[in-house]
N, C-alpha and C positions, 0 to 999 in steps of 0.2 A: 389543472390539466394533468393526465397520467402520463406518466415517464415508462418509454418501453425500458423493462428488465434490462434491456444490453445492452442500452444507449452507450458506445464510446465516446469516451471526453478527447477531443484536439483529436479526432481522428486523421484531418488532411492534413493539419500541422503536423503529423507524428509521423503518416506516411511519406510527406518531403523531406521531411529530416533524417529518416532513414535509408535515404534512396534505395530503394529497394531495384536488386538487381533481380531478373527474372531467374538465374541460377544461385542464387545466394544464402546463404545460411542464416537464420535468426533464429533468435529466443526471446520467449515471452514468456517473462518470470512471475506476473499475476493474471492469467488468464480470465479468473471472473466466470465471464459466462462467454468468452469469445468473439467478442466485438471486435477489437484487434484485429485476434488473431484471423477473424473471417477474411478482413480485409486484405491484411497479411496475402492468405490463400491465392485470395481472389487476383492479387499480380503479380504473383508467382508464377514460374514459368515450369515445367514437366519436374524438369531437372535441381527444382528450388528445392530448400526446408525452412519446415517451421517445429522448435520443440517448443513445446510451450509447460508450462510448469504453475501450479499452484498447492496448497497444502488447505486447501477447503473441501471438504468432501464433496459436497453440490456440485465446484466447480469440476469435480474429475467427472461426477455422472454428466455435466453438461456436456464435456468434451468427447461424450462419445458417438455421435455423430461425424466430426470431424476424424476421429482416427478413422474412420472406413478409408480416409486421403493417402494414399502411401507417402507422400511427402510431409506428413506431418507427423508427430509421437506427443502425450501427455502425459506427466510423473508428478504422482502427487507427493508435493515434498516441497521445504522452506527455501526460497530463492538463495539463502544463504549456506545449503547443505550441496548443490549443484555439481559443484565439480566432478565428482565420482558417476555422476549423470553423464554430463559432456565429455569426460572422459573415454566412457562406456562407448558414446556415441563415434566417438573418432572426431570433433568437432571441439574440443578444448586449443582455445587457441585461433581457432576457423572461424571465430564466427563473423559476420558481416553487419549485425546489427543486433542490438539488446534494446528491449521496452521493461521500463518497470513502471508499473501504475499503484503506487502505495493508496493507502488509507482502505475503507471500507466501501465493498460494492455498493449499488440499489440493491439488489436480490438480498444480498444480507439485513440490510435497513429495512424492506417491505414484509418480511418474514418475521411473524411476531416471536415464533420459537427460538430464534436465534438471540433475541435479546439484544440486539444493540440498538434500538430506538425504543424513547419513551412515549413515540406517537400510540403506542399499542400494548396492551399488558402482552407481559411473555415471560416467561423464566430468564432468568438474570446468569445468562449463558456468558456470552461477549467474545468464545473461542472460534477463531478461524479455522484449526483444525479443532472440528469436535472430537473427536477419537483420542485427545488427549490434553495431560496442564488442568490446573486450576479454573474453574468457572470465574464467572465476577462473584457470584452469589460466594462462593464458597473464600477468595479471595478475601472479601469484605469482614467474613465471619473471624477469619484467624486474623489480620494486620491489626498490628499497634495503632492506635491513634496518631502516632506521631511518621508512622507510615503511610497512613492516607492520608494525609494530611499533607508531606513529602508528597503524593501521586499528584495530587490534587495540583499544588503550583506548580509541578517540572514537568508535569504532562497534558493540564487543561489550562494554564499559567489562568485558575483563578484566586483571584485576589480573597475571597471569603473560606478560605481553603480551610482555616484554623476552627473558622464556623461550622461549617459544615463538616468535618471531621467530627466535630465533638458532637454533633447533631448523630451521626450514625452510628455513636459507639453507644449515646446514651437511647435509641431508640434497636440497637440488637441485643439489648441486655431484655428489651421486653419480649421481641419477639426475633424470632429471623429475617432477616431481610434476604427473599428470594426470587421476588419480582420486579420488571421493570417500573410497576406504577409504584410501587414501594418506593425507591430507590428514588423516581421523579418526586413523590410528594415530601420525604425528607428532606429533599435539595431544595424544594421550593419555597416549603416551611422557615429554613435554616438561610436562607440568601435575600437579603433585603430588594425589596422593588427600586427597583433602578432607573425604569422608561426603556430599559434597552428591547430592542424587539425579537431577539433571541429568545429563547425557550430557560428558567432559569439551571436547567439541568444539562444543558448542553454540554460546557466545558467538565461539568463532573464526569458525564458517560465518556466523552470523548478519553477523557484521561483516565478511567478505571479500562477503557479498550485497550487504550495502549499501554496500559501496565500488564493485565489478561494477556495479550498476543507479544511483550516484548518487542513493539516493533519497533521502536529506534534502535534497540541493539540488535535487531534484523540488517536495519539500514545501514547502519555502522557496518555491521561484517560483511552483507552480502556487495558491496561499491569495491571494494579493492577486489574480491574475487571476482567480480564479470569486467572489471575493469582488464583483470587476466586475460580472461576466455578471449578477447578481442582478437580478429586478424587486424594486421594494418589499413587503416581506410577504415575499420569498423567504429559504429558511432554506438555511445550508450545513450539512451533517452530516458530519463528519470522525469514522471510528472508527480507531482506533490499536490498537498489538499490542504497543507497548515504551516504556518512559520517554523513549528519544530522539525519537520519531516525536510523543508526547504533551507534551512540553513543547514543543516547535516550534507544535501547535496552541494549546496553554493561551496561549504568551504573546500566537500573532500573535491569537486571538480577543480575548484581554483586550485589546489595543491598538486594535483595532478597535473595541470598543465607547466608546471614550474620543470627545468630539463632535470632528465634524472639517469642515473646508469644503473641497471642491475648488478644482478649480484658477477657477470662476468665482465661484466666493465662496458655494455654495449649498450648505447645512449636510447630508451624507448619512449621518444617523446607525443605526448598527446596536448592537443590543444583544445578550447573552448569554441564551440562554433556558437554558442549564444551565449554571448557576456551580460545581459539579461534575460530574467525569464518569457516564456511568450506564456500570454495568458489567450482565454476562449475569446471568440467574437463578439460582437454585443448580440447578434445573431443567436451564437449557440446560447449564450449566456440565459435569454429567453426561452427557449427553446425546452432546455435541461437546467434547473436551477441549482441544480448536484453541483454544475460545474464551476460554477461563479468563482471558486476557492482554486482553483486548478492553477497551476502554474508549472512549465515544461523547460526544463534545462538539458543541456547536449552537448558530449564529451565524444572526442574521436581518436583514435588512436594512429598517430600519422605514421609511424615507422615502430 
């Protein structure tokens, strides 16, 4: 079955959890292709906003449709660079509700030029903002062995990591590695059969993505800043796709909720409103099989 481009993951999960008031202020710090944020719109009231924000070039041309909405604005840039955004806006501090949807679109996976699935030959791209940073390709060509090798278990935690390391350093000496079907059939050569029904390349792409895009040290930085931007009452909604991306949320939200004083001695306590994550329905789960992985945590800023 085909998956529309914009399917949102936990949409009506995402929309209770952020009670959206008809006048209220949010941000949506991976846009995508605006799924969200449509919905966003859509119960919003005259006097609402939506800024939404991503750092994929696609995603800014997608959004532009929606900016015709005077309650809405797009700025293409890392959810971790924002402040000077929200600032601008007059909304640093205001906001009423944050969505962040890590990991990698559909539209990115379905698009062979971008590179980040092995369903499809394509250049060995893997960057979220094209316009800038290392490719995978070119990533691969310069790292130590004993650096992919490092990507490999801290970032796709796989176990043949040492294997397959040594597999692509002693196959770029014959030629370059600059495609995805490249890059799949060294992983597959180099990783023994297992029975797992996973693809054997899986965890290697995954983890040469997230070395490419930085994005746990995205994760890391950009949770304490929108944790800022919060008004009181404001919730942050972080959905995850992997255990490493999910434990980065679990701990900084648990540490958040512990009471705390700023730097002027004034107590700004936030709490947990789900002390587990909510995962999709068995419903959507069929539905979008993207989702299966999804898990949705939520941090409010009481005072």
């Amino acid at each position: 079955m085909e998956i529309p481009t914009h399917l949102p993951v936990l949409l009506e999960e995402v929309m209770a959890f952020l009670q959206l008031q008809p006048g209220g202020t949010y941000l949506d710090c991976t846009f995508g292709r605006g799924g969200h944020a449509r919905e966003i719109l859509r119960r919003l009231g005259p006097n609402g906003r939506l800024i939404a924000l991503d750092r994929d070039l696609d995603a800014a041309q997608a959004s532009a449709e929606l900016c015709l909405d005077p309650r809405f604005s797009f700025t293409q840039i890392q959810f971790s660079l924002s402040r000077s955004v929200l600032e601008a806006q007059g909304v640093w501090g205001h906001l009423d509700g944050v969505l962040l949807d890590f990991g990698v679109s559909s539209p990115q996976l379905n698009v062979s030029e971008r590179g980040f699935s092995f369903q499809s030959d394509g250049p060995l791209d893997m960057r979220m903002d094209q316009t800038t940073g290392q490719t995978g390709a070119q990533w691969l060509a310069l790292a130590a062995q004993a650096d992919i090798e490092r990507c490999l278990f801290n970032f796709g935690e796989e176990r043949h990591g040492r294997r397959v390391a040594r597999r692509i350093c002693a196959e770029r000496e014959r030629e370059p590695i600059q495609t995805t079907a490249q890059l799949a059939a060294i992983v597959a050569a180099a990783v023994p059969r297992s029975g797992e029904r996973i693809h054997p390349a899986t965890r290697t792409f995954q983890a040469l993505r997230i070395q490419v895009n930085d994005e746990l040290g995205e994760i890391e930085r950009g949770l304490p800043l929108l944790r800022g931007a919060l008004a009181p009452g404001g919730r942050l909604c972080a959905i995850s796709f992997h255990s490493l991306e999910d434990r980065i949320v679990k701990r900084y939200f648990r540490d958040s909720a512990r009471p705390a004083q700023d730097a002027f001695g004034v107590e700004r306590a936030f709490h947990l409103v789900t002390r587990k994550p909510t995962y999709p329905s068995p419903e959507e789960a069929r539905e979008n099989p993207r989702a299966r992985s999804a898990r949705l945590r939520v941090l409010e800023r009481a005072s």
